[in-house]
C-alpha positions as CSV (number, residue, x, y, z in Angstrom):
1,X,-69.9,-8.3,-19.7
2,X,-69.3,-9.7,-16.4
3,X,-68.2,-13.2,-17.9
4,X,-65.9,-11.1,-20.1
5,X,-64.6,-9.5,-17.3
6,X,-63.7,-12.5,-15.1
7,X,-62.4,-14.0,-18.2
8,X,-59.9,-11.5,-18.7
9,X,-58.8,-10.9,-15.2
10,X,-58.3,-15.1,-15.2
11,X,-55.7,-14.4,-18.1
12,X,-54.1,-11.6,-16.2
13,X,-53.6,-14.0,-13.1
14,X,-52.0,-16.4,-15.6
15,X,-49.8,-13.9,-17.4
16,X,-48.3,-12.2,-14.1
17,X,-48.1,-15.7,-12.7
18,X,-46.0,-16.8,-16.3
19,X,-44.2,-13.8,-15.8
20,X,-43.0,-14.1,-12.3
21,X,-41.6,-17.1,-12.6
22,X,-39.7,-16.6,-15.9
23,X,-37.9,-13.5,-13.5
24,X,-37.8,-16.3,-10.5
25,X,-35.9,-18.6,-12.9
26,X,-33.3,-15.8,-14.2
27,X,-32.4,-15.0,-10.4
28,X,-29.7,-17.3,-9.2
29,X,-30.7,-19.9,-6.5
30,X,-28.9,-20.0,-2.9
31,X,-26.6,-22.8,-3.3
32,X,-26.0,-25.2,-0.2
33,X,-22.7,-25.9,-0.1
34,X,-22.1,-29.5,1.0
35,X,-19.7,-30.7,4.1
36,X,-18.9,-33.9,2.3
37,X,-14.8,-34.2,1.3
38,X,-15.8,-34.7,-2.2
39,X,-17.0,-30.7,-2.4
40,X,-13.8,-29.8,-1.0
41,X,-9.9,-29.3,-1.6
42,X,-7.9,-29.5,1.7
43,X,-4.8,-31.1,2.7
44,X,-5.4,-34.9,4.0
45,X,-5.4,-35.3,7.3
46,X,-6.5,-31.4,7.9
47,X,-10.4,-31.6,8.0
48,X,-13.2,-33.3,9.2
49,X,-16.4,-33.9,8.5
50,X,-18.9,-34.8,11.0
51,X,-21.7,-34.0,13.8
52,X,-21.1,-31.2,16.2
53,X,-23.4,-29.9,18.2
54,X,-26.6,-31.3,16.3
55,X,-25.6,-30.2,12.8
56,X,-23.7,-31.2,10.3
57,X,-20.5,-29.5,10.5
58,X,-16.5,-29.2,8.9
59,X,-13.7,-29.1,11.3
60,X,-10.8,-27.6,10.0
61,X,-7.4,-28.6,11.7
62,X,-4.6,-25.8,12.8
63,X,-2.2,-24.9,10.2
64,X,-4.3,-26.0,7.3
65,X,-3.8,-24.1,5.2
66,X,-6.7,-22.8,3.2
67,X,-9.9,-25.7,2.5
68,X,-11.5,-24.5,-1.0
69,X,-15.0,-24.8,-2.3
70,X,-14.3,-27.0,-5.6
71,X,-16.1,-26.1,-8.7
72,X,-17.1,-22.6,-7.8
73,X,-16.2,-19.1,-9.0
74,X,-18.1,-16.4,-7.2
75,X,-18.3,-12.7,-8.4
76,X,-21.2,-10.7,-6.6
77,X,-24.0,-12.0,-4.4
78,X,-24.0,-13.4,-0.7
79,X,-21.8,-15.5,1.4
80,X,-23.4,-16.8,4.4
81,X,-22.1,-19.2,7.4
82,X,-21.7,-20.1,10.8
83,X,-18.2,-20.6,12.7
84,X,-17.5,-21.4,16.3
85,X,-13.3,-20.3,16.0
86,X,-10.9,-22.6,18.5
87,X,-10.1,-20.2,21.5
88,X,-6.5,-21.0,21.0
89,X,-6.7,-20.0,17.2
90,X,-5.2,-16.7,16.4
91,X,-7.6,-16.0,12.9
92,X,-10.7,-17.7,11.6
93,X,-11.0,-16.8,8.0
94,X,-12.9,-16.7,5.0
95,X,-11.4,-16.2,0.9
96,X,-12.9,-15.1,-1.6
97,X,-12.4,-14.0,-5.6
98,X,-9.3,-16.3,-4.8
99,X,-6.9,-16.4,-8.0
100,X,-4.5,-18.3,-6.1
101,X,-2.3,-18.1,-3.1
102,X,-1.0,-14.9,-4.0
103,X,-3.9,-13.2,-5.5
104,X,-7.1,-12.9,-3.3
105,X,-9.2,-11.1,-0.5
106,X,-10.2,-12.4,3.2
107,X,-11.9,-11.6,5.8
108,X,-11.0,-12.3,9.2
109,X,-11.3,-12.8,13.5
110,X,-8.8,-12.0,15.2
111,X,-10.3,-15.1,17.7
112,X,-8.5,-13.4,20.7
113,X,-10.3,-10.2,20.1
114,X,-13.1,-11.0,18.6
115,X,-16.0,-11.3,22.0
116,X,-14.2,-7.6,23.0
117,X,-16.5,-4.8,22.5
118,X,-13.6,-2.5,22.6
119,X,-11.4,-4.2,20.4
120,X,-10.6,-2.6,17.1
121,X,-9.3,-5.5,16.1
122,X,-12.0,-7.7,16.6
123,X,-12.6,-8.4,12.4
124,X,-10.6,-7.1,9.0
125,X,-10.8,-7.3,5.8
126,X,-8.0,-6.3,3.2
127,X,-6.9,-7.8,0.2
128,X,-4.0,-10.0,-0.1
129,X,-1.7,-8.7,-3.0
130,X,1.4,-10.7,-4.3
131,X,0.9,-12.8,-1.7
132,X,1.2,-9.9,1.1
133,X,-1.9,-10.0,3.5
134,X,-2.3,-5.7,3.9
135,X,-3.5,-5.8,7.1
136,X,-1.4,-2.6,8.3
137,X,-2.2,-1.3,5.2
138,X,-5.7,-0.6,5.8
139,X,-6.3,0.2,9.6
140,X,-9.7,1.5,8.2
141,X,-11.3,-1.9,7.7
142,X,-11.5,-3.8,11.3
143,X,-13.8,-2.9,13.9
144,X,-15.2,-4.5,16.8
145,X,-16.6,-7.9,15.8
146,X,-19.3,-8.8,19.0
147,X,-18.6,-12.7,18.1
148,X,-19.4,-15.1,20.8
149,X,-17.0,-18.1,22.3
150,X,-18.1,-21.6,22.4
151,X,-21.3,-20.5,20.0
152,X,-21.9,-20.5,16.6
153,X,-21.5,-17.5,15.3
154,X,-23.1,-16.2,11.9
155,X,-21.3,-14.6,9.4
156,X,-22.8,-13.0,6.5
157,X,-21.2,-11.2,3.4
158,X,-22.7,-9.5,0.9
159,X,-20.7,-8.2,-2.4
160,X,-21.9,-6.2,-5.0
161,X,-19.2,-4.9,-7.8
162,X,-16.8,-2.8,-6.0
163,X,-18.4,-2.8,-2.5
164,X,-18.7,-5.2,0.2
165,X,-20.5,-5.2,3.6
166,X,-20.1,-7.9,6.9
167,X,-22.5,-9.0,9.1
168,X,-21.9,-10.4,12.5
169,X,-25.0,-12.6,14.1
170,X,-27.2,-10.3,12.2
171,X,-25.0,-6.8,13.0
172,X,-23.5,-4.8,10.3
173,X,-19.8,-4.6,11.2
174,X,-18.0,-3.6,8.1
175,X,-18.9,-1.7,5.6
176,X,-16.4,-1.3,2.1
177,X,-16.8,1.0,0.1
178,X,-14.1,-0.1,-2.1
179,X,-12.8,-3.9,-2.4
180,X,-8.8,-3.5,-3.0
181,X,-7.7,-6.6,-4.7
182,X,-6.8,-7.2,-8.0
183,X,-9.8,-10.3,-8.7
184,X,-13.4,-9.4,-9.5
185,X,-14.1,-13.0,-9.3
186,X,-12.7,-15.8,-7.9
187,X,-13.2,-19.3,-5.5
188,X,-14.1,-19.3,-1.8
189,X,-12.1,-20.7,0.7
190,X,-11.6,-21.3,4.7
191,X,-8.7,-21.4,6.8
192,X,-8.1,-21.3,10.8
193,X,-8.8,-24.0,13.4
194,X,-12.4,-23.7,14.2
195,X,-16.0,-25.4,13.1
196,X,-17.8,-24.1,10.3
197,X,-21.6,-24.7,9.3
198,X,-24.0,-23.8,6.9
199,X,-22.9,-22.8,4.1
200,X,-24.7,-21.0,1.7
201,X,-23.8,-18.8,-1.0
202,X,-26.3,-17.1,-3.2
203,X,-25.2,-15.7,-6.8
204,X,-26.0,-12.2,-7.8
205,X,-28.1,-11.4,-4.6
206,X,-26.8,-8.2,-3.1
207,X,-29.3,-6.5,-1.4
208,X,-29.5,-3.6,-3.5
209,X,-25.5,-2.3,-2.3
210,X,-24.4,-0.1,-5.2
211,X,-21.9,-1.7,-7.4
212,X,-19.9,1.4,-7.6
213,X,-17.4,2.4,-5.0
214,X,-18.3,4.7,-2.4
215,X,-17.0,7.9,-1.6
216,X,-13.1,8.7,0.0
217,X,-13.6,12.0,1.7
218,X,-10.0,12.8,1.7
219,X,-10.4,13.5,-2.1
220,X,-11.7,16.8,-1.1
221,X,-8.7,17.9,1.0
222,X,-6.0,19.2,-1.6
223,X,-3.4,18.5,1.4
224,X,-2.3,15.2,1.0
225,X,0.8,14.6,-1.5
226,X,-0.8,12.3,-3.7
227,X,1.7,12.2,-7.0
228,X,5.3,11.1,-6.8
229,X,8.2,10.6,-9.6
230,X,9.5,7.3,-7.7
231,X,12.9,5.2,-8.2
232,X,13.0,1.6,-8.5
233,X,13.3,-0.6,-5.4
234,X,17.0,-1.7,-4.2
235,X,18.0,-3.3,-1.3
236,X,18.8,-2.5,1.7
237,X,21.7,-4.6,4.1
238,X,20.1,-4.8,7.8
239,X,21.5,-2.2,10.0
240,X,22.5,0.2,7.6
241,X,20.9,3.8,7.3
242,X,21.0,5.8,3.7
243,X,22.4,8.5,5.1
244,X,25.7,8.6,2.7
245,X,26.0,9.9,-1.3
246,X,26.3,6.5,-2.6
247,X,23.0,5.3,-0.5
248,X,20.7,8.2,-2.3
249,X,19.4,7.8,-5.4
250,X,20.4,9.8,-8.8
251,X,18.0,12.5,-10.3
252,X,18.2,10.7,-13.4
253,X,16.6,7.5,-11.1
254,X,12.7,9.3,-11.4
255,X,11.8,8.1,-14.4
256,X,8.5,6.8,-13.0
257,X,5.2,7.9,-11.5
258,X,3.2,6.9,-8.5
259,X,-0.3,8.2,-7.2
260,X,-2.0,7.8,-4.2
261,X,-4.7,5.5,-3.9
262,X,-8.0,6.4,-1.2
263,X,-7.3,8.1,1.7
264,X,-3.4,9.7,0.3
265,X,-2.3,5.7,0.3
266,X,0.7,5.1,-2.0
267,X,0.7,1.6,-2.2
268,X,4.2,0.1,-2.7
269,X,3.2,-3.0,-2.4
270,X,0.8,-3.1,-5.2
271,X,3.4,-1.8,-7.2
272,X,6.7,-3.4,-6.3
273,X,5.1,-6.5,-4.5
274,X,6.4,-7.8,-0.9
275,X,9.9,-7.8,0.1
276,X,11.1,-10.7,1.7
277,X,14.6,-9.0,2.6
278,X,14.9,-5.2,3.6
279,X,14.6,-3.0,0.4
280,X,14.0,0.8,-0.3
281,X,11.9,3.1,-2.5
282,X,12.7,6.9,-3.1
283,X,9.6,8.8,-3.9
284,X,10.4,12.8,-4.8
285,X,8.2,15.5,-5.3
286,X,8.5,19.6,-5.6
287,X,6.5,21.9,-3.4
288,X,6.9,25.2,-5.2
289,X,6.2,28.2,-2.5
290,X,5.2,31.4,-3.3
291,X,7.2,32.9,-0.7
292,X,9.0,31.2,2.4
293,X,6.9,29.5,4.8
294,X,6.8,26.2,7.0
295,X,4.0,23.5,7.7
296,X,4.1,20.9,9.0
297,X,4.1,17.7,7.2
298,X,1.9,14.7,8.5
299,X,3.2,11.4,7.7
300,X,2.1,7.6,7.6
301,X,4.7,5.2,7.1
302,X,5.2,1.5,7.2
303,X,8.2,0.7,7.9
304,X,11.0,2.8,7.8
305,X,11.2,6.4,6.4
306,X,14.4,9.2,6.2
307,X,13.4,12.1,4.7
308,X,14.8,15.0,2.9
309,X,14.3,18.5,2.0
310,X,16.3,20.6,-0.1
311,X,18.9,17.7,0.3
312,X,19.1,17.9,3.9
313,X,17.9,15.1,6.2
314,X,14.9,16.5,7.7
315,X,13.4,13.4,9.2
316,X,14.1,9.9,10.1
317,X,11.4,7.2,12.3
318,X,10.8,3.6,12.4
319,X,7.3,1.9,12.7
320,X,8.4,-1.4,12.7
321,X,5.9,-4.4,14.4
322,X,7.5,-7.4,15.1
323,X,10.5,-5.8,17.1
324,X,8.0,-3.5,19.5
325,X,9.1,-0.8,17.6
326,X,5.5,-0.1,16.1
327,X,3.9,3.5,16.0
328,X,0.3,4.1,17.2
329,X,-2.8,2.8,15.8
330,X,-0.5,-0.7,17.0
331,X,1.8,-0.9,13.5
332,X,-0.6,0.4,10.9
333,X,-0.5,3.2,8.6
334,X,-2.0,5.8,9.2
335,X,-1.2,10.0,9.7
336,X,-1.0,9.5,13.7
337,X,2.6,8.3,12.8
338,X,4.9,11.1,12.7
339,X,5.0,14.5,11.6
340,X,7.8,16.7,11.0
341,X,8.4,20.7,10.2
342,X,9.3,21.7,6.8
343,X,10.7,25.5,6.1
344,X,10.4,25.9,2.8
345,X,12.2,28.2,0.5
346,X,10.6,30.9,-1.8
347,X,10.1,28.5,-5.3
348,X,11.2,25.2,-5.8
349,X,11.4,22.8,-2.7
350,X,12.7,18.9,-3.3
351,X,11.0,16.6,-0.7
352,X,12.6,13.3,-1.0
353,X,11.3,10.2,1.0
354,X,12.9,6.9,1.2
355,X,10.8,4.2,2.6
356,X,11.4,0.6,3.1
357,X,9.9,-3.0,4.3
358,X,10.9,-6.4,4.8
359,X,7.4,-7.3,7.1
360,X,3.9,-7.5,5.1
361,X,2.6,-4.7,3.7
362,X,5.0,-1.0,3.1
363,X,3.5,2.5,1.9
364,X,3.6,6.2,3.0
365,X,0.8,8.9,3.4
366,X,2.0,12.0,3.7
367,X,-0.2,15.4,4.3
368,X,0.9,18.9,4.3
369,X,-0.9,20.5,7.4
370,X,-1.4,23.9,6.4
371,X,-1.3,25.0,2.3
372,X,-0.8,28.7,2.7
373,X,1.9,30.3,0.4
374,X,1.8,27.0,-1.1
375,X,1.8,27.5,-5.2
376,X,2.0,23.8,-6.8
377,X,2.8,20.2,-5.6
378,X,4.3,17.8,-8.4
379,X,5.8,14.6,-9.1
380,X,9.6,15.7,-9.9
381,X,10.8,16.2,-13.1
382,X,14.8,16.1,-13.8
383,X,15.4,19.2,-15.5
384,X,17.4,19.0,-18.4
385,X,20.4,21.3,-18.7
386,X,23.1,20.9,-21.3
387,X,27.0,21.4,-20.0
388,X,28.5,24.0,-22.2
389,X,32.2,24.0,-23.5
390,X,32.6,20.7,-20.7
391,X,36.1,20.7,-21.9
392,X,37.4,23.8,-19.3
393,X,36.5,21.3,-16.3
394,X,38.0,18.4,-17.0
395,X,41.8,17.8,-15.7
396,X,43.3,17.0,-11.9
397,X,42.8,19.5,-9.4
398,X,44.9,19.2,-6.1
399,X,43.4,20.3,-3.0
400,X,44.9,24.0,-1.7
401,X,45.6,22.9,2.0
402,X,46.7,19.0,1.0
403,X,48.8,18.3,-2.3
404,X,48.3,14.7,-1.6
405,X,44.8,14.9,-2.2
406,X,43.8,14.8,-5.7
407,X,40.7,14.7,-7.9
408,X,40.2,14.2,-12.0
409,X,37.0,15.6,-13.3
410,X,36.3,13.5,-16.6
411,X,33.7,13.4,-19.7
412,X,31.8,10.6,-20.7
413,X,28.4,10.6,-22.6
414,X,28.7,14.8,-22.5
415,X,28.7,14.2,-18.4
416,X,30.7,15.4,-16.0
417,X,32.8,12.5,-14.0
418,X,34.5,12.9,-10.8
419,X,37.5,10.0,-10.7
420,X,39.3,9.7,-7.2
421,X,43.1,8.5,-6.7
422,X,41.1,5.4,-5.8
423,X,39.4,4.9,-9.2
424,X,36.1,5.6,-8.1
425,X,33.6,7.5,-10.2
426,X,30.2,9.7,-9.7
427,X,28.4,11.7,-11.6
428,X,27.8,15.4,-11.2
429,X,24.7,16.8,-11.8
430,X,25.0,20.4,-13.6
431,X,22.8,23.1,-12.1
432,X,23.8,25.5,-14.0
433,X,26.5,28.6,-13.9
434,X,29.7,26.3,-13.5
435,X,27.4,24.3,-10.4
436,X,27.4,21.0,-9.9
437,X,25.6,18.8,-7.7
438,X,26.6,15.4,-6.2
439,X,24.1,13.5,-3.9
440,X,23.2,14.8,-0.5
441,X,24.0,18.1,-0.3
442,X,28.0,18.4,-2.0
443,X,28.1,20.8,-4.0
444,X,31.1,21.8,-6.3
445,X,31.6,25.2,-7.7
446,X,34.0,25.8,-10.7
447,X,35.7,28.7,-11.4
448,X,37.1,28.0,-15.3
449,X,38.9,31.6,-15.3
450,X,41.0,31.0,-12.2
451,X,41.1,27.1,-12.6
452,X,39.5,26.1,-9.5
453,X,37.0,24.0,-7.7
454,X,35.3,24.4,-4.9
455,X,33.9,21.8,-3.1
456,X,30.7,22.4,-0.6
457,X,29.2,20.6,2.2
458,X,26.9,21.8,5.6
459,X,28.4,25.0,5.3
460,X,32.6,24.0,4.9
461,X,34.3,24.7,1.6
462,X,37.7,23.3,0.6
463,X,39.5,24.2,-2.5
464,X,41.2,22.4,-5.6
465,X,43.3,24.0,-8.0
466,X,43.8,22.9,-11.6
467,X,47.0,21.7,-12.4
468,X,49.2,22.7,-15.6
């Protein structure tokens, strides 16, 4: 019994030890990633390869560039290395689930912040969409770094589906909850002037981080204005302000919807892409109250933003970076912008926001302080309203106080056109009960019996009468 016994433990041994390496072989090895030239793809002249300070090292030159890994395409797992970043470099950075130039994610020092303990700023990630690094787009993923000058420094990453954290010599610095670029997989690259070492990247090793995305708390807070009807993107000439009727877009212009991403973000860029000149987007949404009531509205912008409610220009601000004009937290988004009042009306209130950009990333967040008497928030939706019997506006109509002054109100497509003496044409949107609206806050009110017009704006009224 006893040699029975020894027999089938000595079979057990062998099975478990079978076993364990059949799983050993199924769990991708750490790869050591050479600092020869022929592993790499880098700009000649741009990188060295060499001895620094005992170890076998890559130098990588200023202006660079970005010095890829060749044949590799990494998805989850670990990314390990050690950097000592040039003191007069302003980033040392690493890519990864790199499409291409304009399609990746990085991680970054900020080699000027990087040994303060203090300094936000110290290390980021963000994604880099349409070639558009976000970094003022997501304020929420730099921290402190605790990096050290003149020593190598130890950089580890570990990435599991949608998460992602970063370790510093051994310190958890960032943790992501959710990676924001548009590439689950991807190659690695480096860029910045600085020495990097040791290279290791291990396949499908994550440490056990979930592969889901964590949790955004602000999905619990009904405040934040999170779905938009939104207008395509037009430019905008330097200098000039949309503050005029032919600078605000046309109710028939919503024909699109936008939500907010985490945290209330709508992200223009990842919709509309980078603008290298100076363009706008007009989002619009209805707040319907159930009686009249103000909050106030809490807004994140980057860059510009005029806002309107009810057609009346409520707000305007500029958080613009590169000409010192940048709002607190130093140029990134984030609800510490601005804020402004909004007295809303008993039902429906239009709140229109133009935004634009012509510097890295552009969005809006925008958070209605307090909800009470609030009924509904919604993307707006043109309402559609037939003109009846159009025929009894159309004609001239000469203003009461100056004969010289003449408008013709014509029909095309069953709309109502206003024509100038100069030839110009808008369109009037019908409201309803002989009202039409045109742009920022005109109104015109016909009166077919007594063939008239009147014409509204802030509070003045001037009158047109029908000729024969």
């Amino acid at each position: 019994m006893k040699k029975i016994i020894l027999i089938v433990a000595a079979l057990l041994a062998i099975l478990f030890e079978s076993y364990a390496q059949e799983k050993k072989s199924k769990t991708p090895g750490t790869q050591n990633i050479a600092l020869i030239a022929e592993k790499w793809v880098f700009q000649s002249g741009k990188v060295d390869f060499l001895k620094f300070k005992g170890r076998n090292a890559m130098k990588i030159s200023p202006a660079s560039g970005p010095i890829v890994i060749k044949d590799l395409i990494f998805t989850d797992g670990i990314i390990e290395y050690d950097v000592i970043p040039a003191k007069t470099e302003f980033a040392s950075a690493i890519y990864f689930h790199r499409k291409n130039e304009k399609e990746q994610e990085i991680v970054y020092l900020r080699v000027p912040k990087m040994t303060d303990p203090f300094a936000n700023e110290g290390i980021q990630y963000c994604p880099i969409l349409d070639g558009i690094n976000m970094w003022d787009m997501y304020p929420q993923y730099q921290t402190a770094a605790h990096a050290k000058t003149d020593e190598w420094n130890h950089i580890k990453l570990v990435i599991s589906g949608m998460q992602m954290q970063v370790f510093v010599n051994n310190s958890l610095r960032l943790t992501i909850p959710k990676l924001e670029g548009r590439e689950r997989s991807g190659s690695i690259a480096f860029d910045g002037d600085s020495y990097i070492s040791n290279i290791e990247i291990k396949p499908g090793q994550t440490e056990n981080l979930a592969q889901t995305e964590g949790a955004d708390l602000s999905r619990h807070e009904a405040n934040y204005i999170r779905n938009w009807s939104v207008a395509q993107p037009a430019l905008l000439a330097e200098g000039r302000e949309p503050t005029t009727v032919s600078d605000l877009p046309k109710d028939d212009s919503f024909v699109e919807k936008i939500a907010a991403e985490r945290y209330g973000l709508v992200n223009l860029t990842r919709r509309f892409g980078g603008s290298e000149k100076r363009r706008i987007v007009w989002l619009k949404a209805t707040i319907n109250a159930k009686e009249a009531t103000q909050t106030n509205l809490q807004l994140g912008f980057s860059d510009e933003i005029w806002l309107y409610l009810n057609d009346q220009i409520t707000y305007t601000d500029k958080n613009i970076f590169r000409q010192n004009m940048k709002k607190y937290p130093d140029g990134r988004i984030s609800l510490q912008n601005g804020s402004t009042k909004l007295k809303l009306k008993k039902g429906e209130n239009q709140l229109l926001i133009g935004v634009s950009n012509d510097f890295y990333g552009w969005g809006i967040i925008a958070r209605l302080e307090n909800l009470e008497g609030i009924a509904t928030i919604e993307p707006y939706e043109k309402k559609k309203q037939a003109i009846e019997n159009i025929e009894r506006y159309l004609g001239v109509y000469t203003a009461e106080i100056s004969p010289t002054v003449k408008l013709n109100f014509i029909q095309q497509d069953g709309k109502l056109i206003l024509q100038t003496s100069d030839q110009d044409t808008t369109h009037l949107d019908y409201v309803g009960n002989d009202l039409f609206k045109m742009g920022l806050g005109i109104e015109w009110q016909f009166n077919p019996h007594l063939k008239q017009v009147i014409r509204r704006e802030n509070g003045f009224e001037m009158k047109f009468v029908k000729e024969q």
